[in-house]
N, C-alpha and C positions, 0 to 999 in steps of 0.2 A: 504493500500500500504506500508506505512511505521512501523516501529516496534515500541512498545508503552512498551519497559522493565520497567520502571521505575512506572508503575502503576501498572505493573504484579508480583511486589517485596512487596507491601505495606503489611504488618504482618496483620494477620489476631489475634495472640497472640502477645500483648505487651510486652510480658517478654523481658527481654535482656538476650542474650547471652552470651559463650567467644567466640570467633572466633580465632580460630590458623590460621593466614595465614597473609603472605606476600605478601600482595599485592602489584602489577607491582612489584615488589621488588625496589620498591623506585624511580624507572621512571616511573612518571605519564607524559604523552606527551599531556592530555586535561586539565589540572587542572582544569575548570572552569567548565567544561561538567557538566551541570545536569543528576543524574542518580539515584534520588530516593526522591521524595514527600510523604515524611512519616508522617502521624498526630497528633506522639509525636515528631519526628527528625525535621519536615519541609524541606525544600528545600535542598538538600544536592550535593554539588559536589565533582567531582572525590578527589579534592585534603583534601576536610575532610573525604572521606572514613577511611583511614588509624586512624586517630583521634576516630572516632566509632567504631573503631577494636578493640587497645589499651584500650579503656575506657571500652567496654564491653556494647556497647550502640546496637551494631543489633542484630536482631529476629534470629532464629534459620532458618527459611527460608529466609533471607539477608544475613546470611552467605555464604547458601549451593548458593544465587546464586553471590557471589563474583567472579568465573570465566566468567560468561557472560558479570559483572561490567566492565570488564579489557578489555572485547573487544571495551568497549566505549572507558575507559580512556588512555588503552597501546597499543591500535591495534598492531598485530604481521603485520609484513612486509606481500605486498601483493606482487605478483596480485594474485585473487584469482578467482575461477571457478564462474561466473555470467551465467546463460543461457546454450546461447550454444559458448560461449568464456570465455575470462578471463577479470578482471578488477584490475587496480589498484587506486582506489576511491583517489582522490586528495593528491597524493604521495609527495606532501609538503607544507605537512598540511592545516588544516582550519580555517581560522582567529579568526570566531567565531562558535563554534563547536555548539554553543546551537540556530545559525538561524531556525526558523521554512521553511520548504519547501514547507508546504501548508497551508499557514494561513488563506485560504479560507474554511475553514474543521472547523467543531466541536475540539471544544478544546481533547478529549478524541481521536481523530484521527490526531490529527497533527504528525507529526514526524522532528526531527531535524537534524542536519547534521551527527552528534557525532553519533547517530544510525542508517544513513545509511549506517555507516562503519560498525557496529556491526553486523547488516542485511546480510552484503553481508561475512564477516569473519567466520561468523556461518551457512552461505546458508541459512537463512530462508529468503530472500530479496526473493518477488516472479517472478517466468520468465519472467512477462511481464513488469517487472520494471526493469531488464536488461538492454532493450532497449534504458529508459531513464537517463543511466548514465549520458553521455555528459551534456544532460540540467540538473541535478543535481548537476556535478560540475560546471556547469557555475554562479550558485546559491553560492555554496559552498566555492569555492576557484577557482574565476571565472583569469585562465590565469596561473595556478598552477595546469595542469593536463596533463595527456600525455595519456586519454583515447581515440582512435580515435571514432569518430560518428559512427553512424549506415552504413554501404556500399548502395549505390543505382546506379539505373540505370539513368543518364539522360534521359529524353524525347527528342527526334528528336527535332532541332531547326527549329522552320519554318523563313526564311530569308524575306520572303516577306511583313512581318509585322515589324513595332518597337517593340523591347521586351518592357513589360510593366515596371514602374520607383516602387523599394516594398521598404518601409521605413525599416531599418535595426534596429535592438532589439524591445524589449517590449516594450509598453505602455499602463499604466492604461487605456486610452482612445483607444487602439488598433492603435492608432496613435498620433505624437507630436501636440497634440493640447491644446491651455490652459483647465485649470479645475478648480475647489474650490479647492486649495491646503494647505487656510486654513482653510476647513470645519473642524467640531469636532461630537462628536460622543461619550458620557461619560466622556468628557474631555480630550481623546485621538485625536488629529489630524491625521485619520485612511485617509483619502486621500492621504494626504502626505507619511503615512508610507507602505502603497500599493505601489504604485508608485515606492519608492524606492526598495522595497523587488523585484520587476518583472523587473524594469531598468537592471540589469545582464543578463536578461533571453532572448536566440537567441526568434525572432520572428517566428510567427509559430505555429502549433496546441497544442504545451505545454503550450504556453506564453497565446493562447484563453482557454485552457482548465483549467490556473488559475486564471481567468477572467471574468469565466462565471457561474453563479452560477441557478439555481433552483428555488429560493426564491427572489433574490435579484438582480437588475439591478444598479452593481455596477458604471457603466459609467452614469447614469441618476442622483444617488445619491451622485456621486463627481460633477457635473454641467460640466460635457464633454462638452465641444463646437460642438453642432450640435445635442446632445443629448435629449432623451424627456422621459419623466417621465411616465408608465403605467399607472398611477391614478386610481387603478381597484378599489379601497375599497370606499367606504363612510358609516363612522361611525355612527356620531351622526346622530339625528333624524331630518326628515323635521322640521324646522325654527329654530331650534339651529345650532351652530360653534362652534369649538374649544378655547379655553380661554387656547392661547399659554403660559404666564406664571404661572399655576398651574401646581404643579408638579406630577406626576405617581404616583399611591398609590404604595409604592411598590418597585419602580424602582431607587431607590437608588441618588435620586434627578434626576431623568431624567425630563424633562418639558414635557405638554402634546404640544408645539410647536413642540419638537423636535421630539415627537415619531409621532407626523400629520407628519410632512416631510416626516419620514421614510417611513409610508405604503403608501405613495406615488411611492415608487420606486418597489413595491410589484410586481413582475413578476408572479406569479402562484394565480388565480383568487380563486380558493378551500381556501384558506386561509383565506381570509378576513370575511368568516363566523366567523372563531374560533379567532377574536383578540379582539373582545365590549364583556366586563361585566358589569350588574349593576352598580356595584360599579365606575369602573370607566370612563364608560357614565357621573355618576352623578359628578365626578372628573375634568371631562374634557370640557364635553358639556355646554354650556348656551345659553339662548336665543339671536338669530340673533339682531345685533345692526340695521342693515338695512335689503331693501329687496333685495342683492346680496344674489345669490345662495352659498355660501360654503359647502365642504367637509369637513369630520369631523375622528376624531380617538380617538380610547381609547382600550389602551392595556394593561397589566399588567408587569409587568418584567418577570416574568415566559412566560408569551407569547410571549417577545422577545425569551427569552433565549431559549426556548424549542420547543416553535409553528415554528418560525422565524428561529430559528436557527442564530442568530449574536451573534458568536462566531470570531469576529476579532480579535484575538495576533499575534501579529510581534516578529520582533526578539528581543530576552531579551536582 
């Protein structure tokens, strides 16, 4: 959905360049904008562009794509043709240009604010992402837009009934109800930072569309009030349990407590084949202390990361 430039720049030849060019010609309007993860340069934004111009630090293809850079960092005044209208993407400005908009997505699919403006300035934003202006700026530069919604028709009011009472904005929980807010998750408190990322976002089929995931029953795994845990997987072997404080071969000090939680909230049942290996069965699993039944897990970090898919980043 969204445009991923800054992985699409990364040199494939390390040499350095010169670069002739003036870039924004000195009005950079994002300075902070990320727009290039280089693996000699590292994380670079808009306002050290110019500094790797001067120095003679980018590729010969980070050069040639320095006018796509400038629709991140200097967007030309809009509005600009979206679909089948015009849009003016959050016309005074973005507070923080590098928020992720979908941080429910694989890190290589995420897109941020700074290049939905470059998306829609260059037309490659696709038609049916149009649509979702309004809730993009409400993300974005939520009260700093002047893009009207989409046009509809009301439905006929039937009088005979009470209109029903609908809780107004997003909710981690699809409603205000408490939660683990301070759950953790690699030492990130991804409860909390969820929560806050979708709190902007009008309620509604965008607000459940980033809320709902595939893999993951994110309202079970923050402890929603009212919420229940699929439980589909069980790992370890009859008469062993998990031995919570040993840590994941692997996973970067993850505990095997905390990865049992996790495939606890495991929504799609095909998976739980591909997350026990050997190795860390023998990691995680040991013999039952009593005779209560327990569930068991043992996963690898690569079988997070890849099988699983948790890829939570919030906004930088």
């Amino acid at each position: 959905l969204l445009l991923s430039l800054a992985l699409a720049l990364v040199a494939a030849n390390p040499a350095a360049a010169l670069c002739n060019y003036d870039f924004c010609s000195g009005n950079i309007k994002y300075p902070t904008a990320i727009v290039l993860d280089d693996p000699t340069l590292g994380v670079v934004n808009c306002e050290a562009v110019p500094i790797g111009i001067s120095a003679g630090l980018l590729t010969d293809e980070q050069c040639a794509a320095l006018p796509q850079l400038e629709l991140v960092c200097c967007p030309p005044p809009g509005p600009f043709p979206c679909g089948n209208s015009t849009v003016d993407f959050c016309q005074n400005g973005i507070p923080d240009p590098n928020l992720i908009l979908n941080p429910q997505e694989p890190a290589e699919e995420q897109g941020s604010c700074a290049f939905v403006i470059a998306g829609i300035a260059n037309g490659t934003l696709p038609a049916e992402a149009c649509g979702e202006i309004p809730m993009m700026e409400s993300i974005c530069c939520p009260g700093g837009s002047n893009t009207p919604p989409p046009s509809f028709t009301m439905p006929p009011v039937d009088n005979s009934t009470e209109p029903p009472t609908v809780e107004e904005g997003c909710f981690l929980c699809f409603r205000d109800v408490p939660f683990a807010i301070n759950k953790t998750w690699g030492g990130e408190a991804i409860c909390a930072q969820l929560n806050d990322v979708v709190n902007g976002v009008p309620a509604g089929g965008f607000c459940e569309d980033l809320l709902t995931d595939d893999e993951l029953n994110y309202q079970s795994f923050c402890e929603c009030e009212g919420s229940v845990a699929p439980d589909l997987c069980t790992v370890c072997p009859d008469g062993q349990e998990i031995d919570p404080d040993k840590e994941i071969p692997g996973a970067d000090g993850l505990t095997c407590g905390e990865g049992a939680d996790y495939v606890k909230h495991i929504v799609n049942a095909s998976l739980c084949s591909e997350i026990g290996t050997p190795e860390v069965i023998s990691a995680c699993c040991i013999a039952k202390k009593d005779a209560k039944d327990s569930s068991g897990m043992s996963v690898t970090m690569s079988g997070f990361a890849s099988v699983l898919g948790v890829v939570l980043a919030f906004a930088i």
